[in-house]
C-alpha positions, -999 to 999 in steps of 0.1 A, spaced: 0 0 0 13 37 -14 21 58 18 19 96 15 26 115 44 19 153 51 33 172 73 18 205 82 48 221 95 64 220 53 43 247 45 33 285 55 6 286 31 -24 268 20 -15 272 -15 18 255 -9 -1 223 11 -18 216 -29 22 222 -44 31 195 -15 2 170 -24 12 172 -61 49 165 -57 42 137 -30 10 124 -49 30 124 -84 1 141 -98 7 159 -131 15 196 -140 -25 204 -152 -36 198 -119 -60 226 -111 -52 232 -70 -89 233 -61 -107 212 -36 -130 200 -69 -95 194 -91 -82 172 -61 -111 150 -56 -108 141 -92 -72 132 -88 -81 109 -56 -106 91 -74 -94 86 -107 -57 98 -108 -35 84 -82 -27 44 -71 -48 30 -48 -53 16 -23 -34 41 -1 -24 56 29 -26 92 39 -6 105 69 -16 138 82 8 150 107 4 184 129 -25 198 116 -39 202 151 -28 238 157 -46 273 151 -52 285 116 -55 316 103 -87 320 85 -77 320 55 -57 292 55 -81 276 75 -110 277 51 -83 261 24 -67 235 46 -99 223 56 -113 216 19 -86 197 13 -89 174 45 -124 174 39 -115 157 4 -93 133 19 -119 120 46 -146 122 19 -126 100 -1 -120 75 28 -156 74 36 -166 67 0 -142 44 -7 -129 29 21 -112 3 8 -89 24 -9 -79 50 14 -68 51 50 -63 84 71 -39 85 100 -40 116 121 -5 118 140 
């Protein structure tokens, strides 16, 4: 099983947490950095099944990057829900 792990102290921004999920997710240049864009790669992009690692996400948040950060969690626990044989969240 594919492994990606996130880390949220990599990043400053919540731009840069999509720039992160591209490189680590091998997901291609086109990739439109939206909540929408990323649920498409999840579900008809990348391997599975995998395993996503979230680690340090538990601190305050601007609100900016909160509302931003939060889609794209929301997209990975959406995905595990749907599909749970094919993706695992780990919150560390």
């Amino acid at each position: 099983m594919k492994k990606y792990i996130f880390d949220r102290n990599e990043f400053k921004w919540a731009e840069e947490f999509y720039d992160l999920i591209q490189k680590e997710m091998n997901i291609p240049d086109w990739f439109g950095k939206n909540a929408d864009a990323l649920w498409d790669m999840l579900t008809g992009y990348i391997d599975t099944p995998c395993e996503i690692v979230l680690k340090n996400f538990t601190g305050k948040e601007n609100d900016y990057n909160e509302e931003i950060i939060t889609k794209i969690l929301q997209c990975f626990f959406d995905a595990e829900k749907q599909f749970p044989n094919d993706f695992k969240i780990k919150i560390k």
